[in-house]
N, C-alpha and C positions, 0 to 999 in steps of 0.2 A: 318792637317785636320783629322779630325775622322767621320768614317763613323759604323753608329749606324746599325746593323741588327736584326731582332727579330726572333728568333726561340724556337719553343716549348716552348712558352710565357715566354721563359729566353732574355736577354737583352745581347747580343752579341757582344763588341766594335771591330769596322774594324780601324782602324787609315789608313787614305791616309796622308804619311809624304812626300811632295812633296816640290822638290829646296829649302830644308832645312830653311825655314824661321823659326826665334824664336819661335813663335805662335806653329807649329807644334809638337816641341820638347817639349813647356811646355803643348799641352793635352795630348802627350805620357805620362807624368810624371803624370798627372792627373787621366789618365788612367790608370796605376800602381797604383796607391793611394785607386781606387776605390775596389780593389783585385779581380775583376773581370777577368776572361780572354779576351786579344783583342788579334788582330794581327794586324800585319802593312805592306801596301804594300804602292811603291813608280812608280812614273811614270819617268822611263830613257830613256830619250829620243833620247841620241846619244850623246848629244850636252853639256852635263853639265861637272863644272869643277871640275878637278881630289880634289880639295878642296872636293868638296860636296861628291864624292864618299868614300874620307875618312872617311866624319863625318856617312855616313849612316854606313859603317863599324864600327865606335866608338857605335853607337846607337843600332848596333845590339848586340856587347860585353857586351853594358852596362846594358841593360834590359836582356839579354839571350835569344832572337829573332831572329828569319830568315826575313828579309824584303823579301816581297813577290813583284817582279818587273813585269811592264806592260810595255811592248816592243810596238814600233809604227808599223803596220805592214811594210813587209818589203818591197812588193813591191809598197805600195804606195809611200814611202820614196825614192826609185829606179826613178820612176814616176817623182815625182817632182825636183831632183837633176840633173835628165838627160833632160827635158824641161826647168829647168829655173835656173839652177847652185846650187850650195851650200849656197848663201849671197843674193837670190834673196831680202827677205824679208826687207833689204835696199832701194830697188829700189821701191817697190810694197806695202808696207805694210806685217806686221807680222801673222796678221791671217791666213795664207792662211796653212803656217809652221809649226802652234799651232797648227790647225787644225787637220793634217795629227801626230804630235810629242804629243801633249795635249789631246784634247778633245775626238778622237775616242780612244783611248785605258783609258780614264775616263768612258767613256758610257761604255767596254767592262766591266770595275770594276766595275761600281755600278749594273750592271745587279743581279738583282734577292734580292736587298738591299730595305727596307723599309724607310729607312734613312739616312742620314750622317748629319755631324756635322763639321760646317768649322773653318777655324782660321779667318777669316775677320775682319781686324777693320775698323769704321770708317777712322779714321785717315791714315790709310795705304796711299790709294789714293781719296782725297777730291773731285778729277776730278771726277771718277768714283766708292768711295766707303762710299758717306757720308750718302749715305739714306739706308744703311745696318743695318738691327737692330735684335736685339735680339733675337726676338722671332719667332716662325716654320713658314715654308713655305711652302705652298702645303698643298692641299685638301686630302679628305678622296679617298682613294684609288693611290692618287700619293705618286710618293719619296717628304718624307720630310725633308726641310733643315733647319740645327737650326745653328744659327751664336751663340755662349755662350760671347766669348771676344769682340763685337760688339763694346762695349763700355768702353771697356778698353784701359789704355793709355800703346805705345810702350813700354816707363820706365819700367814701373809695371811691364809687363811681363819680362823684365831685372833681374828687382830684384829678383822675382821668378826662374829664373833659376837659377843666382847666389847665391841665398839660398840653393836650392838644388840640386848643384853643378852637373848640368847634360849637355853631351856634345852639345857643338853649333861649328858650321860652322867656321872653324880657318879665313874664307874669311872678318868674319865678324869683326876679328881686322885687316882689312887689308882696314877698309872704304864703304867694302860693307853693304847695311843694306837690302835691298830688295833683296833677291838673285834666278834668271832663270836659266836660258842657257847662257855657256856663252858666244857666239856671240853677244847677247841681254842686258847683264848688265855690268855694271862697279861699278866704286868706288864712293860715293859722296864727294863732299868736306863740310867741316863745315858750318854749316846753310843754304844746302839744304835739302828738303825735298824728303824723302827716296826712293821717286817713278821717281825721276831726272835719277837712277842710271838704269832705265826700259826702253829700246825702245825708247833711248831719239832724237832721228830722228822722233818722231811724239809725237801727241798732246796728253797733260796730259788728255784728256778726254777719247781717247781711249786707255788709255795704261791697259788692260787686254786682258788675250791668248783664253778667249773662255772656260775656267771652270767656269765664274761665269757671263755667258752671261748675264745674267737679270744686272747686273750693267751697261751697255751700254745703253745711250739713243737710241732708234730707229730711234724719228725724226730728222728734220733738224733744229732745234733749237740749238745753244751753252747749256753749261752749267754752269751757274752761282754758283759763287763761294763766300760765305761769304756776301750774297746779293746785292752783287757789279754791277748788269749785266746792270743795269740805267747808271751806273757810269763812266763818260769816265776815263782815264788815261794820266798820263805826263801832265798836266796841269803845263802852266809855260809862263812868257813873255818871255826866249828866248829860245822856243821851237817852230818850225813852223809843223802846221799840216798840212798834203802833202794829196791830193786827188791822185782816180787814175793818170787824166791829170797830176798832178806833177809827179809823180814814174814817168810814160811813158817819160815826159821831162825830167828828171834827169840821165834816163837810158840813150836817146837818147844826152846828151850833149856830145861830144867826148874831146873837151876842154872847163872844166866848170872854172869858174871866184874864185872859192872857193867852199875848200871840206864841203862836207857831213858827218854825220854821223846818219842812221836811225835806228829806231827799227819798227821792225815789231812785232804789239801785235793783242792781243784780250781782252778783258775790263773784261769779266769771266778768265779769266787763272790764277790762284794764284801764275805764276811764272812772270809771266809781275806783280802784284799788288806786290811784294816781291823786285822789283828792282826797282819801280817807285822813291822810296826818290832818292837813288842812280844817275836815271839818270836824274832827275829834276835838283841835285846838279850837275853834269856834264854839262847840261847847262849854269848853272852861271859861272860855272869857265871858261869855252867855252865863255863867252860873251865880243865879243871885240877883239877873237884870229883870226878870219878867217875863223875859223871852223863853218860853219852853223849846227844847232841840230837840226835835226827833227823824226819826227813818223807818222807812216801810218799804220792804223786798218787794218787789212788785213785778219780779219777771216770772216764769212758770204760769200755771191756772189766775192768778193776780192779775196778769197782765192785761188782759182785756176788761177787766174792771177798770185798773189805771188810767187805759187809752180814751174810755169812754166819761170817765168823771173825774180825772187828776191832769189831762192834760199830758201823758205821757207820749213825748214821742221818741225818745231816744235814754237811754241811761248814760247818765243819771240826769234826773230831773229834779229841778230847786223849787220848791215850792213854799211862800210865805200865806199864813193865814193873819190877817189884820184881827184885832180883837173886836171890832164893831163890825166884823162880813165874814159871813160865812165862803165868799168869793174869795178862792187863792189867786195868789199872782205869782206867776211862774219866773226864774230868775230868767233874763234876757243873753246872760251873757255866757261864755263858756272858759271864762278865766276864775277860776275855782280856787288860787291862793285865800289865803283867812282876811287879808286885809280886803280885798273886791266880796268877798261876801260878809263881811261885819260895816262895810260901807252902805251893801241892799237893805241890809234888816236897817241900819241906822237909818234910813231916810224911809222907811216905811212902819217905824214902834211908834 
């Protein structure tokens, strides 16, 4: 992220290089290109992996730069580790974390800054980053924010760094592609989408820390995804769709007559639309074995039933009901092909 300052009507570059995403290291390079002078500071927030502290080290050798570091304060940090543990942000939601680690030592940065200039793509996160666009933001006399790779595709920026052989995050041949904190991220596996690897205990719609608040919807409306939001999901004759009353019975059976297998979606989520062939076809193969298939929408007014008696923490969620327990078992994994989920039920019928 690069933050634009103007002084003495010269043109200033600040780079904020923050949790080492690609994006940030190709407008450093961009930034050098320009021959302008910038400097670059980063937000460390306690919590990131000894990976990223290397590559900032690599990034400072390799321009001839001091990254300039924004520390969280420290007794807020004291505050909330001795009221609500180290991992609360599992239990509660991650904002509260970002908050105290992200956001207020970003406000202490950009103080006194006329502009910045971020790495955002669209594409990053669809839930939350598809109406990001190009061009500035913010009025005459506010900070102004200009997104330049808006619309640029992940690739692209690959290749550009690969051309101009400038250091990236060693994490990022290790499967990570979005890379936080790492309490908060992990690795993706092939053909998920990069914002999977973020906060994936909650919903792809709000998975951002509170730097780029305006990407959050306010209200209580979902967010449609690929104009889908009319559009139910799992459509299939041997698929049964479960009202609340079903969940509640199904919960309540102690000895059911034949197991279960549910997903909990939302019809906007691009990760329930990315697994619907998948589990349509789990169905069929399911028909005739014993195994009942079914699905229950569980976002809107649903939802907090879900989180509190289904285990819902993020959509979609896989839940098998055993025929001797009323106790569901949530699937573990986030590879959603038909063969990784006819493999769970099979080692659980």
């Amino acid at each position: 992220m690069i933050l634009a300052s103007f002084a003495n009507g010269e043109l200033l570059l600040v780079l904020f290089l923050f949790c080492s995403g690609a994006e940030d290291v190709a407008l450093i390079e961009y930034a050098k290109l320009t021959g302008r002078p910038f400097r670059v500071f980063s937000l460390d927030t306690g919590r990131l992996n000894p990976e990223t502290y290397q590559f900032f080290d690599a990034v400072e050798k390799h321009y001839g730069i001091r990254i300039e570091y924004m520390f969280p304060d420290a007794v807020e940090v004291q505050a909330l580790v001795r009221s609500k543990g180290l991992f609360s942000f599992y239990e509660d939601g991650h904002q509260e974390c970002c908050r105290v680690r992200k956001v207020r030592p970003l406000r202490r940065a950009l103080k006194g800054l006329r502009a910045w200039i971020t790495g955002q793509r669209k594409d990053q996160s669809p839930g939350t980053r598809s109406e990001v666009f190009e061009g500035l933001e913010g009025g005459a006399g506010s900070l102004i924010k200009w997104n330049p790779v808006a619309n640029v595709d992940g690739g692209d920026i690959w290749k550009f760094l690969r051309a101009m052989e400038v250091p990236v995050n060693s994490l990022h041949s290790q499967g990570y592609v979005s890379i936080g904190c790492e309490p908060c991220t992990r690795a993706v596996l092939p053909g998920q989408h990069e914002r999977e690897g973020r906060w994936w205990w909650e919903d792809a719609k709000a998975k951002e820390c509170g730097l780029h608040k305006g990407n959050l919807k306010q209200d209580a409306q979902e967010v449609p995804v690929n104009g889908t939001a009319n559009r139910d999901l799992f459509e299939g004759k041997n698929l049964v769709a479960l009202s609340r009353n079903g969940m509640e019975n199904l919960l309540k059976l102690e000895k059911r007559e034949e197991p279960w297998i549910v997903v909990l979606y939302a019809p906007w989520c691009q990760f329930c639309q990315g697994m619907e062939s998948s589990y349509v076809e789990l169905a069929e193969k399911l028909a005739g074995s014993g195994v009942k298939v079914g699905k229950f929408q569980a976002d809107g007014e649903q939802k907090e039933f879900a989180k509190q008696e289904l285990q819902l923490g993020s959509f979609p969620t896989i839940l098998f009901f055993p025929k001797h327990s009323s106790r569901p078992i949530k699937y573990p994994s986030e590879q959603r092909d038909v063969d990784s989920l006819m493999a769970f039920v099979n080692a659980l019928r």
